[in-house]
C-alpha positions in Angstrom: -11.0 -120.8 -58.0 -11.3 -117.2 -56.3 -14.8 -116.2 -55.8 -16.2 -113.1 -58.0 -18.6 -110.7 -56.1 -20.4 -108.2 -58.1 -21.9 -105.1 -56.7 -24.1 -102.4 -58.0 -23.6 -98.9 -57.5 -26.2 -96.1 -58.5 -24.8 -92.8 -56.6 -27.3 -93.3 -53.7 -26.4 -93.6 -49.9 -27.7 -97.0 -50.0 -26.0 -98.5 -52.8 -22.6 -97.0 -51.2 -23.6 -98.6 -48.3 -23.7 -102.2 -50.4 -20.6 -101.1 -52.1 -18.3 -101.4 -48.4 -20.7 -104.3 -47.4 -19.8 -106.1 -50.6 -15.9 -104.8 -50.5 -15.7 -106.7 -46.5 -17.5 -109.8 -47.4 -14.9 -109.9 -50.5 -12.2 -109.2 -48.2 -13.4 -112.3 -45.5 -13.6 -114.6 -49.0 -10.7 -113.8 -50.7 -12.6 -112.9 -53.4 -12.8 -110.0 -56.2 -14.9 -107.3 -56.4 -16.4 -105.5 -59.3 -18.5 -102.5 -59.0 -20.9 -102.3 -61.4 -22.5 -98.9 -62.8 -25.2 -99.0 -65.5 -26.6 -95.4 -67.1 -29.3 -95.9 -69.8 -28.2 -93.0 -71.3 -24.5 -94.4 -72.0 -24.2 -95.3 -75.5 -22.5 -97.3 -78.6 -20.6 -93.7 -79.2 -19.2 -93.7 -76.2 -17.1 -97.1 -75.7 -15.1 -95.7 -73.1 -17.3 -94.0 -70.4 -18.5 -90.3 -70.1 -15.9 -87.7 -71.1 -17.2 -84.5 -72.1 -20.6 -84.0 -70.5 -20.4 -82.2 -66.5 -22.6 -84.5 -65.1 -21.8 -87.7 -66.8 -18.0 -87.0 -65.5 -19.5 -86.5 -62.1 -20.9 -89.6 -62.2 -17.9 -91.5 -63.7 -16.2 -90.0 -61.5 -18.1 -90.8 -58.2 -18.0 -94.6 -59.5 -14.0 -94.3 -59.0 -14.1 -92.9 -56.1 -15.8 -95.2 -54.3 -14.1 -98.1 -55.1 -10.9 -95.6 -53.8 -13.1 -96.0 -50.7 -13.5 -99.9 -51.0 -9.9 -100.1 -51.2 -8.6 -97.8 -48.2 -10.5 -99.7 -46.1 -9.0 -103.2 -47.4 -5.6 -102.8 -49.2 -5.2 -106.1 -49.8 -8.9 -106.6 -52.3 -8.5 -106.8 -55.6 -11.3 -104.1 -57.1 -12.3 -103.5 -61.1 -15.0 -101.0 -62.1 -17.4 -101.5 -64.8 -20.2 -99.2 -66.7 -22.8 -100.5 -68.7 -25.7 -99.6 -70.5 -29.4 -100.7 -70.9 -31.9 -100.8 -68.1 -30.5 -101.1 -64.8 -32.6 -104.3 -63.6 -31.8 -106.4 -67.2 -28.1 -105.2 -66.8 -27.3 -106.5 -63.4 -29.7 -109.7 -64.3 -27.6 -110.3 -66.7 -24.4 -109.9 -65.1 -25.6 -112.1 -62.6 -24.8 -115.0 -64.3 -20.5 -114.7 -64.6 -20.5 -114.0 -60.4 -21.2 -115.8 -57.4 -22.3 -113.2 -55.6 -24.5 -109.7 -56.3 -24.7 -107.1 -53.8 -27.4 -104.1 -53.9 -28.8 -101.5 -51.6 -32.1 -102.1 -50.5 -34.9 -99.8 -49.2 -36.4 -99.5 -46.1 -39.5 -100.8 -45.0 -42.4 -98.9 -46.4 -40.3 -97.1 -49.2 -43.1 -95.8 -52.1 -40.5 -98.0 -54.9 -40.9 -101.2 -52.7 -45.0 -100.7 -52.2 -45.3 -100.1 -55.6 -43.3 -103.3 -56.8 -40.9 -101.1 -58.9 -37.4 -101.6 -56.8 -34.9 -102.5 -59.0 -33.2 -104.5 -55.8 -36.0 -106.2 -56.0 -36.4 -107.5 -59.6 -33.1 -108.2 -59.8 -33.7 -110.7 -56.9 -36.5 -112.2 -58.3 -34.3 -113.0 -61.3 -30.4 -113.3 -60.4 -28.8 -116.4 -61.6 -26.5 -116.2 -58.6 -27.5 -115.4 -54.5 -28.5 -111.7 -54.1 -27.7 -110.0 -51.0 -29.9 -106.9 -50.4 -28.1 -104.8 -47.9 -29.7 -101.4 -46.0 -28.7 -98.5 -45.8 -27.7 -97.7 -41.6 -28.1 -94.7 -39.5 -25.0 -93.3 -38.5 -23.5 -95.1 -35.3 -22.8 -92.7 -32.2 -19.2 -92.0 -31.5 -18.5 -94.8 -28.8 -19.4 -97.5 -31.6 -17.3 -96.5 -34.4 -15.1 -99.1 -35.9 -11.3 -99.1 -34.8 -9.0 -97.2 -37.0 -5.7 -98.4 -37.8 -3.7 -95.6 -37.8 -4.5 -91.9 -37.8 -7.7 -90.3 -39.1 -7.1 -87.7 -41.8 -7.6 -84.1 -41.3 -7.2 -81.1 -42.9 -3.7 -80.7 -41.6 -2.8 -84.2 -42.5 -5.1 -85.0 -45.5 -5.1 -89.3 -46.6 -1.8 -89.3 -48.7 -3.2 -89.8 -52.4 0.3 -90.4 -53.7 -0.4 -94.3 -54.9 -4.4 -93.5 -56.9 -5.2 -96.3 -58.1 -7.7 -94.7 -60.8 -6.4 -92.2 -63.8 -6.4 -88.6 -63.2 -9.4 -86.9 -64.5 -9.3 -85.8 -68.2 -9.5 -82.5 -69.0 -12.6 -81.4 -71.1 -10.2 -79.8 -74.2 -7.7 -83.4 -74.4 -8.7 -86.5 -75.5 -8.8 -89.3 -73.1 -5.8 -91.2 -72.6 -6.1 -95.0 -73.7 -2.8 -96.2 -72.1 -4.4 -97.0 -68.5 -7.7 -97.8 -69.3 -8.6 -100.9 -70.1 -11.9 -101.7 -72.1 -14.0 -104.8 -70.8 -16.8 -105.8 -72.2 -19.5 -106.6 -69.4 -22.0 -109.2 -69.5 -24.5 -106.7 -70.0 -23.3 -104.8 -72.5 -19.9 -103.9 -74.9 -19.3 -100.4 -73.3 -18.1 -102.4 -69.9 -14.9 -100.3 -68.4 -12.3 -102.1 -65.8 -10.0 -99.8 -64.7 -6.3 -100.5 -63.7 -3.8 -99.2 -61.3 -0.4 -97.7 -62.5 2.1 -97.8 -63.3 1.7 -100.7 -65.0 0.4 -100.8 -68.7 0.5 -104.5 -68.7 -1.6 -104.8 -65.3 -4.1 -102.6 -67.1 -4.5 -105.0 -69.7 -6.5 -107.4 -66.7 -8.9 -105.2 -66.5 -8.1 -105.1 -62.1 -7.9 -102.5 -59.6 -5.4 -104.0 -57.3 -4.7 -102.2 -53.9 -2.5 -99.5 -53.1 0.3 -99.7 -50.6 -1.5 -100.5 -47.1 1.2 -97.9 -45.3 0.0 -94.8 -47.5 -3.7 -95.1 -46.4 -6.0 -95.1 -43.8 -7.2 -98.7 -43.2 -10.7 -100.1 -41.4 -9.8 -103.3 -39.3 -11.5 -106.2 -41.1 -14.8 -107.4 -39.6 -15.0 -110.8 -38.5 -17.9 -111.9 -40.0 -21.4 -113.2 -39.1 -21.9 -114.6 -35.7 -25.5 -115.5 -36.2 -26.9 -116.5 -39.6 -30.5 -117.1 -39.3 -31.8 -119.1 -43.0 -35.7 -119.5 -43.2 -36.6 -123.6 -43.7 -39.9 -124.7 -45.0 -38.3 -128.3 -45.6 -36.0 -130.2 -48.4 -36.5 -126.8 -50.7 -34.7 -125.0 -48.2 -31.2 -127.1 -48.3 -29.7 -124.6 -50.8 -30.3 -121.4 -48.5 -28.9 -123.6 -45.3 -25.6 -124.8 -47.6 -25.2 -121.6 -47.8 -25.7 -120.4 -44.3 -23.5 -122.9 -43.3 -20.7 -122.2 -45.8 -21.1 -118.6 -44.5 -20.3 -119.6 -41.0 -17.8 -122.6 -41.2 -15.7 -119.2 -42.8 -16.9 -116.3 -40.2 -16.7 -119.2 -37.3 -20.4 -118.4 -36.5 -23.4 -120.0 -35.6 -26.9 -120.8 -38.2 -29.9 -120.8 -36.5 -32.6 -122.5 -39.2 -36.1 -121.5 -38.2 -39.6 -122.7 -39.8 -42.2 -120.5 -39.0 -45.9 -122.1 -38.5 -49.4 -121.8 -37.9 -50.9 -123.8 -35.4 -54.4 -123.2 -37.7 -53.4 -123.1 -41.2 -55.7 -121.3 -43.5 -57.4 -124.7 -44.8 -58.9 -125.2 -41.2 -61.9 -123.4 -42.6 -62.8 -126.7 -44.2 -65.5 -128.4 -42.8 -64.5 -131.2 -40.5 -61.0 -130.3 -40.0 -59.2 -130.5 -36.8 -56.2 -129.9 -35.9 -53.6 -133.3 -35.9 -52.4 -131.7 -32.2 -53.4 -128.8 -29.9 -50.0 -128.8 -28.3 -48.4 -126.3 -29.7 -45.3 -127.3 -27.8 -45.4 -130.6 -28.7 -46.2 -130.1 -32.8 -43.5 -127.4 -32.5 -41.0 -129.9 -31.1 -41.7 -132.5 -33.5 -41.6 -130.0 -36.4 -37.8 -129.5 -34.9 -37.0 -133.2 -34.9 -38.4 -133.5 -38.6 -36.3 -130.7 -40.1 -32.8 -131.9 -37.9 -33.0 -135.0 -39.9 -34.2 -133.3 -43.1 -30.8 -131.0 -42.9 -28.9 -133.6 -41.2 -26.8 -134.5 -44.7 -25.9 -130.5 -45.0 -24.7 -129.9 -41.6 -22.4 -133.1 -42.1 -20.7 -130.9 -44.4 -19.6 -128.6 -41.7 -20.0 -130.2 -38.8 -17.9 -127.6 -36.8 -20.7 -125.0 -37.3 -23.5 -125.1 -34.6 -26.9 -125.7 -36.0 -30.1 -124.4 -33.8 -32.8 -125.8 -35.3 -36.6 -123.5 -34.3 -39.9 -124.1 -34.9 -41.7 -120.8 -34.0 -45.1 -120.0 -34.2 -46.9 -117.2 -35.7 -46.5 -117.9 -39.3 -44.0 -117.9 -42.1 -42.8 -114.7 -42.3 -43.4 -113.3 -38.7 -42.4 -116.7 -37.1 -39.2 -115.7 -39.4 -38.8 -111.8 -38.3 -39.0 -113.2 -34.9 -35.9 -114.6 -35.1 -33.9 -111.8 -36.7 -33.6 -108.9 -34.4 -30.2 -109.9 -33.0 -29.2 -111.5 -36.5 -26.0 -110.7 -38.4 -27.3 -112.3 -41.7 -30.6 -113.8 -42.9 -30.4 -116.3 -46.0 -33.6 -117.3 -47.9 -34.2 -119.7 -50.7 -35.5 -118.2 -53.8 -38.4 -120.2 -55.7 -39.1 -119.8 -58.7 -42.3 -117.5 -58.6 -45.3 -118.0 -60.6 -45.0 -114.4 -62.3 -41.9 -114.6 -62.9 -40.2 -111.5 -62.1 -41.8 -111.4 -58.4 -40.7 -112.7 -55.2 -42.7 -114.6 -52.6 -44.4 -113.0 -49.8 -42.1 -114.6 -47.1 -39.3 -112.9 -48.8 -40.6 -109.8 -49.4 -41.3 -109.3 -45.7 -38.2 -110.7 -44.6 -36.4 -107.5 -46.9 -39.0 -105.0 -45.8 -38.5 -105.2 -42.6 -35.3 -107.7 -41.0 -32.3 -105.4 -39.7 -30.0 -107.6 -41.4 -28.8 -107.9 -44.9 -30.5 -110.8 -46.2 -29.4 -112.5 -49.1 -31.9 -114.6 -51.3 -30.4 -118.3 -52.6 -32.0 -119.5 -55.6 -33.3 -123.3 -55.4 -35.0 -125.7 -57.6 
């Protein structure tokens, strides 16, 4: 069954950022991508999208163009757009559920939405049915790391040839909007869902897909290879989900996990009176902390044994023994408890999106 990858897409640099994370991980998979809009102001009166209004058409229009992007950069990815209404964290919650995979933009550490606990990113992780990956937004690379370009770069003189558009021509303010290549979905979230089709074919609008123009009459980005190093957090059996997941991930990019535990070598309960420590070797309780978790994930790593599994025990806590081990990562996967509010994460995970330079992606687990 082809994988379904949903993304969310809100008009910020961030969440276009997710968009071309999403569209390359879809690419790697073989899978489809939707890119999913939701405006609360989008109603039952207007089934098919924004029309009339300036800055809805904008915005309807930005959505199209860039999944335009998505596609010039992977000809070959099949690409539908969706609007929805309601509130932007229920909608994609929602949503969730039909998908295997959600992509959003996430903040950077500090931001005043993530400090105040009102990121949408963020609820909707707390609360996805499916993994979340929260992906940053990055500074612009210098000139001498660029991606290769297949092919020429466009310029004025020789613009990107728009003669295959995969999306319908805007519609003029005094006409009606033409029904005949827009197809009307209705989204998980709500009835007022719209998939968009290529022409010229009626029928292929009828799927509700956006499938690629020709590869020769735009610009194409060389596909990234993937993940080299996965680093998934461990605390134990709880964890197996988030390392299935890793190691999925790699057995496809034909990288490496490394599973690391962070720990304490004085938890907080050695405040109780007549504790002492079971070993003051750190290297020694770290080493047998190792040899504990290798059997512990032993049965998921049989499941790919060609991947390479490191398996670290480092010191300095959960979350910072975590962060320690993510600076040169490509990917960090987390498991996803169940938190006792509800709508919260953990405080493992929240530091691990604050502040790792990798996308991490949360994995729900029992």
């Amino acid at each position: 069954m082809t994988q379904q990858i949903l993304t969310g897409y809100d008009g910020s640099p961030r969440s276009r950022t997710a968009v071309h994370w999403a569209g390359a991980e879809a690419a790697r998979h073989g899978a489809e991508l939707t890119v999913l809009r939701v405006w609360p102001w989008l109603g039952p009166s207007e089934p098919d999208g924004p029309t009339t209004d300036p800055v809805r058409r904008a915005e309807h229009g930005d959505l199209e163009a860039v999944a335009r992007e998505v596609l010039a950069a992977h000809p070959d990815l099949t690409v539908a757009t969706q609007a929805a209404a309601g509130d932007t964290a229920d909608a994609l919650v929602d949503a969730s559920a039909e998908y295997d995979l959600l992509v959003l933009g996430s903040d950077g550490p500090g931001a005043l939405a993530d400090l105040l606990g009102g990121s949408v990113a963020l609820s909707v992780a707390a609360r996805a049915s499916c993994p979340v990956a929260l992906v940053r937004e990055q500074p612009d690379a210098p000139e001498d790391e660029l991606p290769l370009i297949q092919g020429e770069l466009p310029t004025p003189e020789n613009p990107l040839p728009t003669a295959t558009n995969p999306f319908p021509a805007t519609v003029p303010e005094d006409e009606p909007p033409a029904t005949s290549a827009t197809a009307v979905a209705t989204a998980p979230t709500n009835p007022s869902a719209t998939a968009v089709a290529p022409g010229p074919s009626p029928a292929a609008a009828l799927e509700g897909e956006l499938s690629a123009p020709d590869p020769h009459s735009a610009t194409a980005v060389a596909p990234s290879p993937g993940p080299a190093e996965i680093v998934v957090g461990v605390a134990g059996e709880s964890s197996l989900p988030a390392v299935e997941f890793a190691l999925a991930e790699a057995a496809r990019s034909g990288g490496r996990v490394r599973a690391v535990h962070g720990w304490e070598l004085m938890p907080f309960w050695s405040a109780t009176p007549g504790w002492l420590p079971p070993d003051t070797d750190a290297d020694d309780q770290a080493s047998r902390i190792e040899a504990d978790l290798t059997r512990t994930l032993a049965p998921a790593h049989a499941a790919h044994p060609e991947v390479e599994l490191l398996v670290e025990a480092r010191l300095g806590g959960a979350a910072a023994g975590l962060l320690s081990a993510t600076e040169h990562a490509d990917l960090v996967v987390l498991g996803r408890r169940p938190h006792l509010l509800g709508h919260s994460l953990g405080p493992v995970a929240h530091a691990t999106i604050r502040n790792s330079p990798a996308p991490v992606i949360l994995v729900p687990q029992p």
